[in-house]
Structure formats: structure tokens, C-alpha cells
Backbone as CSV, one residue per row, in Angstrom:
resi,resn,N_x,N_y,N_z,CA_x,CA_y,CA_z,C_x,C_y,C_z
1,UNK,149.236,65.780,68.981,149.472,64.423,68.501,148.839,63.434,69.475
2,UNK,148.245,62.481,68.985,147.499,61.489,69.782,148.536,60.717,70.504
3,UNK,148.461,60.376,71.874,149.258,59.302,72.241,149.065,58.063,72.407
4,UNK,150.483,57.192,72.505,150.594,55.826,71.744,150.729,55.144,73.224
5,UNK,150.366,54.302,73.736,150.122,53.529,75.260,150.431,52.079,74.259
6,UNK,149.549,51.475,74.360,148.693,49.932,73.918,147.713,50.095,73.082
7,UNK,147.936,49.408,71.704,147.242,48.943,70.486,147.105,47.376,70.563
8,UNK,145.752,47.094,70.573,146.040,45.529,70.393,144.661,45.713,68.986
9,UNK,145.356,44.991,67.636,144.487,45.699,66.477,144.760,44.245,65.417
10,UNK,143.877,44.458,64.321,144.300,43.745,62.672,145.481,44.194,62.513
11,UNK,146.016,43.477,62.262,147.127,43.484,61.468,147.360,43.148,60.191
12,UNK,147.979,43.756,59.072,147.923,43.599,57.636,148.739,43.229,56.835
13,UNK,149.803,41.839,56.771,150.300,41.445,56.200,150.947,41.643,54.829
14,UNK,152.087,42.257,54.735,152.705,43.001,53.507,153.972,42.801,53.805
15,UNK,154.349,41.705,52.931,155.677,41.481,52.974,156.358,41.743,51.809
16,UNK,156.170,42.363,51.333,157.275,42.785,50.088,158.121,43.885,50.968
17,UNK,159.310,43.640,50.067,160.484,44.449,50.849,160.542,45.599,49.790
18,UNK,161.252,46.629,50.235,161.301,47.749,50.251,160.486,49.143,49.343
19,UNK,159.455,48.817,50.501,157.714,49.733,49.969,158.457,51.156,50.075
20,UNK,158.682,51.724,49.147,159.071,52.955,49.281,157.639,54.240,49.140
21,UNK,158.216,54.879,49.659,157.300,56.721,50.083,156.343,56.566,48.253
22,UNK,156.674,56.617,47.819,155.984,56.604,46.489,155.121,55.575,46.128
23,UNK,155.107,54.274,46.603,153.963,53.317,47.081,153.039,53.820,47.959
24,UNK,153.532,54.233,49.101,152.898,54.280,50.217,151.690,56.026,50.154
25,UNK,152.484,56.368,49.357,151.561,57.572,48.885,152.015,58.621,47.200
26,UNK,151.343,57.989,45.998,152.166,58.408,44.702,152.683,60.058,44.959
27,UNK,153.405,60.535,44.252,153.606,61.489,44.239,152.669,62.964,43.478
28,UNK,151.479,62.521,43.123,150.275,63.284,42.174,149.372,64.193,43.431
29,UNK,149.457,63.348,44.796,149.282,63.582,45.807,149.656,63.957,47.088
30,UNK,150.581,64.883,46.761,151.661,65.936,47.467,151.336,66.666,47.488
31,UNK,150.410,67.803,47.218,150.219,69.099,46.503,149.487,69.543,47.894
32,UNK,149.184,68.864,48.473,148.187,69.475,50.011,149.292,69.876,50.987
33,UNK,148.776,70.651,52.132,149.883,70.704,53.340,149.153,70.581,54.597
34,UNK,148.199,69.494,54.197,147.008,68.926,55.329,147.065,67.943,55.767
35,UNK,147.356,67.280,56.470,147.593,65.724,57.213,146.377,65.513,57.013
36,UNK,145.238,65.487,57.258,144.133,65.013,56.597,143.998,64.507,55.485
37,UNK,143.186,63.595,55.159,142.324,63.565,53.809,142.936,62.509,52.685
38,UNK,144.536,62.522,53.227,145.296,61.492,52.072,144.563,59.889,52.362
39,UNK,143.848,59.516,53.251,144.442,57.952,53.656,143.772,57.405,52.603
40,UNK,142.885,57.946,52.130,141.707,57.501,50.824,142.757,57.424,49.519
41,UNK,144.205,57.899,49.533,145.159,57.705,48.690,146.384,56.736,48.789
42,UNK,145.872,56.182,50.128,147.045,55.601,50.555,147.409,54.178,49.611
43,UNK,148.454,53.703,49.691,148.904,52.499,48.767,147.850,52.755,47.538
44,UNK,147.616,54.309,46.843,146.471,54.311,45.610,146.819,53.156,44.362
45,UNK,148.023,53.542,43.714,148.479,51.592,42.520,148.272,50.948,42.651
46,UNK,148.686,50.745,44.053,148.297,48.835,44.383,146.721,48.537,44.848
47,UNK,145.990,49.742,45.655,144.279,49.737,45.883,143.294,50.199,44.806
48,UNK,144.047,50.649,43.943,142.769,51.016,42.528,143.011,50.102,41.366
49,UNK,142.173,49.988,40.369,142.641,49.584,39.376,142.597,51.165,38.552
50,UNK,143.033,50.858,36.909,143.164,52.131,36.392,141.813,52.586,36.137
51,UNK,140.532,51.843,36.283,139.142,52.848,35.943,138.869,53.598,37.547
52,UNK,139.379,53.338,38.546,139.108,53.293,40.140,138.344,53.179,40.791
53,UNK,138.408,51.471,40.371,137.209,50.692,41.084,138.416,50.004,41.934
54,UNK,138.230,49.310,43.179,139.516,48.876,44.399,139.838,47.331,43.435
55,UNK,141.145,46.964,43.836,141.497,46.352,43.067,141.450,44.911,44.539
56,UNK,140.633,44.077,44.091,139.609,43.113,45.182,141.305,42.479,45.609
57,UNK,142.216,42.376,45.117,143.483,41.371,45.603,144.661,42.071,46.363
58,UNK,144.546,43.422,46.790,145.103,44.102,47.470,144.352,43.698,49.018
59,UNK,145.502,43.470,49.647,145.080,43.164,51.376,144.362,44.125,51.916
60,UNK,144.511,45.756,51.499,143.501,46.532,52.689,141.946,46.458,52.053
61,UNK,142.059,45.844,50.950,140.847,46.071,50.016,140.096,44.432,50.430
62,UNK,140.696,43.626,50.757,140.281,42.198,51.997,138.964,42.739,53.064
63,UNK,138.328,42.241,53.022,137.410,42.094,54.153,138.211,42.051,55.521
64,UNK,139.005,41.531,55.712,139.425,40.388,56.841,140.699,41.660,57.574
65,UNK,141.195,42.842,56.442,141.977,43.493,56.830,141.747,44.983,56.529
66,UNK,140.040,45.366,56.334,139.385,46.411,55.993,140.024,47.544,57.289
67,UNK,139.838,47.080,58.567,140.225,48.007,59.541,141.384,47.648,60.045
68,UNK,142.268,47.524,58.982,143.502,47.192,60.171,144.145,48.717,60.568
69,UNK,144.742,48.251,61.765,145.291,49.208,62.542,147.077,48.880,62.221
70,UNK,147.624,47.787,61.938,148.924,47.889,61.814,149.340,47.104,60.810
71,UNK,150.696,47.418,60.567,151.110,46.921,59.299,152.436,46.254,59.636
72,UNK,152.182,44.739,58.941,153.624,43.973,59.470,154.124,44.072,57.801
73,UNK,155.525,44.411,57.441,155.828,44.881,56.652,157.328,43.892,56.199
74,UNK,157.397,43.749,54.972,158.655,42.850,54.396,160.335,44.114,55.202
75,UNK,161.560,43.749,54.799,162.496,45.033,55.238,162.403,45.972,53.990
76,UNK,163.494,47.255,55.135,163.302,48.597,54.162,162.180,49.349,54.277
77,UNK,161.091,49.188,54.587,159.790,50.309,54.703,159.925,51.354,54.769
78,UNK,159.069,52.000,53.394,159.480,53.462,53.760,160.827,54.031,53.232
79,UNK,161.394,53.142,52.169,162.786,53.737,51.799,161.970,54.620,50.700
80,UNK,163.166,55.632,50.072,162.785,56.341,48.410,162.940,57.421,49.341
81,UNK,161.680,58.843,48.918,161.973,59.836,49.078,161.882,60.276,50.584
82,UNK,161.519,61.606,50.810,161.469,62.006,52.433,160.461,62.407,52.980
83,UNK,159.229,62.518,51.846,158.025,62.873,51.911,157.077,62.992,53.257
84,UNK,156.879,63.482,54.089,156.249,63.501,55.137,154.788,63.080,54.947
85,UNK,154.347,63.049,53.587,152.626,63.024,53.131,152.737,61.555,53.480
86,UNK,153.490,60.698,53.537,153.781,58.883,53.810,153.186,58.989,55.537
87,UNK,153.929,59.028,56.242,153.288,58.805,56.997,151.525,59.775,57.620
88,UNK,151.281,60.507,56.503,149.806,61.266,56.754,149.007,59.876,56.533
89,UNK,149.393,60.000,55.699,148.577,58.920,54.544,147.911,57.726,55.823
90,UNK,149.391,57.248,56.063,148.610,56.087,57.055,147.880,56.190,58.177
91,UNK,148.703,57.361,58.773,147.468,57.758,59.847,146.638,58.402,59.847
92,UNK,146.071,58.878,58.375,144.705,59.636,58.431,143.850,57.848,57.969
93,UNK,144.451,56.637,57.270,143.771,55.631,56.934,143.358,54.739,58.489
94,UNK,144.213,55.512,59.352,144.239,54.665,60.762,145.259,53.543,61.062
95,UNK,146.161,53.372,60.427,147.639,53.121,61.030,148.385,53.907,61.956
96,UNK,148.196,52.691,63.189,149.119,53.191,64.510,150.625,52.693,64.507
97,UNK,150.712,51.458,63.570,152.061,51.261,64.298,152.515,49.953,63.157
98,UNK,153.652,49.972,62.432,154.457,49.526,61.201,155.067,48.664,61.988
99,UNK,155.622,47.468,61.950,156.118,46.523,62.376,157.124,46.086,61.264
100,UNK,158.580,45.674,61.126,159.642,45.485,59.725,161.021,45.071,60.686
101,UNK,161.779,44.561,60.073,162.847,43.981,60.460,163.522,45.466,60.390
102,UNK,163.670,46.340,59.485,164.237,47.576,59.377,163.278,49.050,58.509
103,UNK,163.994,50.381,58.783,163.039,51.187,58.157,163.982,52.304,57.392
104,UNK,163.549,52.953,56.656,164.478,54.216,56.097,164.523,55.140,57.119
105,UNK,165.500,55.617,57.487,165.874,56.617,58.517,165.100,58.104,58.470
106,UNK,164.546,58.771,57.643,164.031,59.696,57.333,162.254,59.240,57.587
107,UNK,161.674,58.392,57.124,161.157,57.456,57.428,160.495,57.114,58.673
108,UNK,161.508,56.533,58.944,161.553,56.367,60.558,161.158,57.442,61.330
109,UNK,161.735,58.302,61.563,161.518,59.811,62.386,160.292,60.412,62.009
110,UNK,159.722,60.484,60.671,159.007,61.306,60.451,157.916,60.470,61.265
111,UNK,157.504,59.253,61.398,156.635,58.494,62.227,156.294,59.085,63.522
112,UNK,157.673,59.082,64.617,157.391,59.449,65.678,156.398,61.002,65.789
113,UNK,156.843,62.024,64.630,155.824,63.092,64.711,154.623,63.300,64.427
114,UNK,154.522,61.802,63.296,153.210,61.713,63.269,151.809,60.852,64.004
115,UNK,152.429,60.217,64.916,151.899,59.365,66.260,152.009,58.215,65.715
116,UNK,152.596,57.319,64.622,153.042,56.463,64.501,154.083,55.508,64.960
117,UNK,153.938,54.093,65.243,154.759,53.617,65.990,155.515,52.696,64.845
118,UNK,156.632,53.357,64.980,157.888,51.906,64.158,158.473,50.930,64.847
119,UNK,157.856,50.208,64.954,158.523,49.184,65.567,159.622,47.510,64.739
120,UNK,161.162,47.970,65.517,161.748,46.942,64.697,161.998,45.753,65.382
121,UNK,162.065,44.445,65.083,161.866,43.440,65.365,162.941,42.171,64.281
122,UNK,163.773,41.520,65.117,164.082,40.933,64.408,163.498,39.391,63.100
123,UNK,164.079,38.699,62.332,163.394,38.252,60.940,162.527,37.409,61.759
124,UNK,162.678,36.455,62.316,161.831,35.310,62.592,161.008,36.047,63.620
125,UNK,161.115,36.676,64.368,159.630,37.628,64.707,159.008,37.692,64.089
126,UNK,159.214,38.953,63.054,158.185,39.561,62.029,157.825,38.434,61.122
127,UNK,158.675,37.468,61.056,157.902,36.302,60.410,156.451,35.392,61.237
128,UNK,156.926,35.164,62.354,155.655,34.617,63.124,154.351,35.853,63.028
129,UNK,154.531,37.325,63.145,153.653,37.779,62.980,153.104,37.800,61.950
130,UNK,153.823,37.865,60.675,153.464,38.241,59.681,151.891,37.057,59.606
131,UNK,152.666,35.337,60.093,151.569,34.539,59.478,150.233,35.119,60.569
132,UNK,150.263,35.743,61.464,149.414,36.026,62.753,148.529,36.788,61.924
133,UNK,149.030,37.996,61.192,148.593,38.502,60.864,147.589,38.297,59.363
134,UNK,148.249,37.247,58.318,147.450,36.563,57.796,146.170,36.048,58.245
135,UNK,146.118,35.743,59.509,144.690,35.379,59.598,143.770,36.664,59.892
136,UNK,144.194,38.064,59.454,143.039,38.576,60.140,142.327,39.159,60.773
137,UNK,140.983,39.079,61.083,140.711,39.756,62.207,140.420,38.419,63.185
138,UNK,141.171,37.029,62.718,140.779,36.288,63.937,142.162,36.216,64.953
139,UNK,143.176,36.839,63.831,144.574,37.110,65.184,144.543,38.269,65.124
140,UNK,144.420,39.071,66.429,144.658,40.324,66.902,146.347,40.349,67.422
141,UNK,146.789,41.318,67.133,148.307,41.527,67.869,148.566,43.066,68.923
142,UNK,148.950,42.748,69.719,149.079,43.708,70.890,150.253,44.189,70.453
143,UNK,150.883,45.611,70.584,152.022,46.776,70.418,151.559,47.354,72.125
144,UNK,152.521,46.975,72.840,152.708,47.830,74.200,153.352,48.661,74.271
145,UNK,153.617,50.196,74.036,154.761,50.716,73.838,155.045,50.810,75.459
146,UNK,154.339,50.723,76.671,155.120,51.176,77.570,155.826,49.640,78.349
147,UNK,155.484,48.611,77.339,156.252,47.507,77.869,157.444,47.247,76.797
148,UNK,157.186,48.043,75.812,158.248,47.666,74.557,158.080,46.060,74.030
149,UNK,156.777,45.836,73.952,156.690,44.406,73.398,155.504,44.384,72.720
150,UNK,155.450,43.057,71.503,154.498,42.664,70.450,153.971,41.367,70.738
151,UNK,153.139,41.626,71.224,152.516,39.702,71.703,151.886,39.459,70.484
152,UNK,152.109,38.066,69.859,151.184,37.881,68.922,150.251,37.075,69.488
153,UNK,149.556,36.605,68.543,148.100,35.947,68.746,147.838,35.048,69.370
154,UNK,149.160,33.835,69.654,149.050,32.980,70.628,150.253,33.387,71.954
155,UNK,150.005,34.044,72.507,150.405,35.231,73.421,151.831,35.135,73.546
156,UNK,152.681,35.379,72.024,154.036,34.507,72.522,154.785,36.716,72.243
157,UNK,155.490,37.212,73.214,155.773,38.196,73.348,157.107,38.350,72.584
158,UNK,157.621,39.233,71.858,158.902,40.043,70.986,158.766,41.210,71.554
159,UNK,160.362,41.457,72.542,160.263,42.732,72.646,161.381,43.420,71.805
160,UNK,161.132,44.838,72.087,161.620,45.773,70.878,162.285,46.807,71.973
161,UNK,162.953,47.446,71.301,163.881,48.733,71.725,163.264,50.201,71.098
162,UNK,163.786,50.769,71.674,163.025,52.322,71.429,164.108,53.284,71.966
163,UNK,164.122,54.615,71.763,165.004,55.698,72.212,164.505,55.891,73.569
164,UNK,164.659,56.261,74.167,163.674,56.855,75.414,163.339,57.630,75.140
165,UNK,163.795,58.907,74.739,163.035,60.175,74.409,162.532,60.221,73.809
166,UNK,162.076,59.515,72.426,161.194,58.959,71.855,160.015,57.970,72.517
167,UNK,159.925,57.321,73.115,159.117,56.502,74.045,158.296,57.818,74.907
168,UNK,159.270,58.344,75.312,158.079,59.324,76.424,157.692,59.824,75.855
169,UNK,158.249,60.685,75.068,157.432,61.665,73.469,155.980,60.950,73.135
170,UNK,155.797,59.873,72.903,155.205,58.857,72.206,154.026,58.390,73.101
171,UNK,154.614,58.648,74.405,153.175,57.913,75.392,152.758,59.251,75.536
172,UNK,153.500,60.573,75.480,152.767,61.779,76.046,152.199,62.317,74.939
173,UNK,152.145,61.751,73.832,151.514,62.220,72.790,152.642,63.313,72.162
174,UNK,153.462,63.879,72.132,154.241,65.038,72.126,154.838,64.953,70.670
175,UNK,154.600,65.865,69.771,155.996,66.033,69.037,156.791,67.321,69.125
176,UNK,157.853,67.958,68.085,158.372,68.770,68.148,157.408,69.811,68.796
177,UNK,156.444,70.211,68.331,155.678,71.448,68.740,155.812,71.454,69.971
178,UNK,154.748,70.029,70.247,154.153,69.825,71.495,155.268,70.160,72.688
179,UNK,156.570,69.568,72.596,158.195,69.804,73.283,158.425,70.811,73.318
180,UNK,158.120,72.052,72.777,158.234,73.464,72.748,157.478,74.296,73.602
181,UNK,155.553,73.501,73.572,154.684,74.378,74.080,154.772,73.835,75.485
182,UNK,155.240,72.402,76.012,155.506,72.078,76.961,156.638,72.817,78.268
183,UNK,157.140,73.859,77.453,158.336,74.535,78.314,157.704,75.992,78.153
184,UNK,156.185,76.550,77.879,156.004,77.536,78.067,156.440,78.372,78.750
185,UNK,155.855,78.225,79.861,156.098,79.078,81.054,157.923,79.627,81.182
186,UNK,158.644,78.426,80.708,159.790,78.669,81.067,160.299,79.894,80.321
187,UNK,160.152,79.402,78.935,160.021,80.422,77.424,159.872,81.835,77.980
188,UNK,158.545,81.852,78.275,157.575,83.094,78.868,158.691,84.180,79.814
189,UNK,159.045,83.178,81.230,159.843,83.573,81.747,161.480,84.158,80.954
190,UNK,161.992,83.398,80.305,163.031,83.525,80.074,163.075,85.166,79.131
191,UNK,161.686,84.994,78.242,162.006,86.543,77.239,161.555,87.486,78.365
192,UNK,160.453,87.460,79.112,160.593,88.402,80.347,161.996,89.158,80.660
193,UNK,162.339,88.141,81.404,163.992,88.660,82.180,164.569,89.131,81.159
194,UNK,165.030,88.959,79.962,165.636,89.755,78.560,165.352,90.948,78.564
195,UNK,163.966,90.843,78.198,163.131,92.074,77.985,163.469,93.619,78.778
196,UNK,163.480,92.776,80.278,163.887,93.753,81.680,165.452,93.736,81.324
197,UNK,166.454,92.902,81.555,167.904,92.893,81.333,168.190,93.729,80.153
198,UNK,167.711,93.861,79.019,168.285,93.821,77.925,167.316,94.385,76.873
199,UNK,166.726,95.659,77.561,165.340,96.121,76.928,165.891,96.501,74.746
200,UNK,166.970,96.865,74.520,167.061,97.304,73.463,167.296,95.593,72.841
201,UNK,167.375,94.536,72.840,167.402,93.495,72.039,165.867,93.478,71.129
């Protein structure tokens, strides 16, 4: 998993409240078990029209928010199902880090494994960003995860809370796996001594 330090990126203005897993990636497009390849599906309803040509009034389909890197989001993000293909989606499109007053709990977590950053922020925050983010690529917004803060564009800072073990996870790049292969040696050691102790297990 890639690790998450400092993003300072576009930001993409989407304030409708509660974008559920089935927005964020339909369900026609489940059928893979590849984190790859979805982001070209990502928000597909709202970025195609029905012949699938891009539908010019959707924000990622904007010039101004073609490469955004983050998404300031209305509340609820991410509610509906539990789908893990949601957060592929965004980070194979190149979303680092969701910004929302709140998120679906299932949601939420599945982010941290996928090097995504959720970051919650209270209303009149995500409101100043949101307009920051309206402009663009002429307001850039900074995500520090190792300062736990969101500077927006006229350098005014919101900081945010995080788990810790999530935070270090997050700067070390780590998810579940990674937390596993990280205690090798110990692993290694530990079925050793079994092995010798306790040869018939």
C-alpha cells in the first residue's frame, strides 16, 4: 500500500449528501477481484451519459477538476452497501484523500486499507473548503496526515483527529497484510520453537 505523508492537490467539490457505494461505483461493476482498472467506472451515472459520451456537467468531467486528487464531499459518504470495489474505484482514478463532515463506518475502514485518507472535519470547515475547492486548480488544498491538518487555499489550517494506529499504518504505508508481513521474523521464530516443542502439532 502506498503511503500517505502530505498531499497538497485539486480538490473536487461534491456536496451532495449521502453518495452511497453504488454511486461511487454501480454495482454491474463488481464482478472483478482487481483493484485495478475500476477508476474509468468511477461515479459511471453521474460521468456518462446513456450513449457514453462524459456527461460535460459532472465536476470530474470539468477541466478545472480533471486531476483532482481529493474529494470534499456533502455528509454520509460512502453510506449503502460494503463494497470494497468503492474505494478501488477512487484510488485506481487517483483519489488520496475524501474530506466530509461524516462517513459510513464500513466505508470508512475500508479506506485506510486502501491508502485512502478520510478525513472528518467539522460543517463550517468543509464548507470553507468546499468553496476552495470550487475554484479548482487555482486553490490547491494541503492534507498533512503527519500534522493532522487541512490548510486551505488561503493558508487558514482545520485540524482533524485520527486513530493512531491508523495514522502510523497510514504514513508506513501498511495495511492488514502489510501488519502481518511486518512481524515476520517473529512469526518465523515463533512456528520454529513449536515445531521443536511440539513436533506432532
Amino acid at each position: 500500500m502506498d503511503k500517505f505523508t502530505t498531499l497538497t492537490g485539486i480538490a473536487a467539490p461534491m456536496p451532495l449528501v449521502n453518495i452511497d457505494t453504488d454511486m461511487i461505483i454501480p454495482k454491474q461493476f463488481l464482478k472483478t477481484i482487481h483493484r485495478s482498472g475500476l477508476g474509468k467506472n468511477l461515479f459511471d451515472e453521474m460521468r456518462y451519459n446513456a450513449d457514453g459520451t462524459e456527461n460535460p456537467d459532472f465536476v470530474l468531467n470539468k477541466p478545472a477538476w480533471r486531476g483532482a486528487e481529493i474529494i470534499v464531499a456533502g455528509d454520509n459518504f460512502g453510506c449503502g452497501s460494503s463494497r470494497e470495489h468503492a474505494p478501488w474505484a477512487l484510488k485506481d482514478f487517483g483519489i488520496r484523500s475524501v474530506i466530509s463532515t461524516s462517513f459510513a463506518d464500513i466505508f470508512y475502514n475500508n479506506c485506510f486499507q486502501n491508502g485512502i485518507l478520510p478525513v472528518v472535519l467539522p460543517q463550517d470547515a468543509v464548507d470553507a473548503l468546499m468553496r476552495d475547492a470550487g475554484h479548482g486548480a487555482n486553490a490547491r488544498i494541503t492534507v498533512d496526515l503527519e500534522r493532522q491538518v487541512v490548510t486551505g487555499a488561503d493558508g487558514t489550517e482545520y485540524p482533524f483527529q485520527i486513530d493512531p494506529h491508523r495514522r502510523h499504518n497510514m504514513l508506513e504505508g501498511l495495511d492488514d497484510i502489510g501488519l502481518t508481513l511486518a512481524k515476520s521474523a517473529e512469526i518465523g521464530g515463533y512456528e520454529q520453537r513449536i515445531a521443536q516443542s511440539q513436533p506432532w502439532v
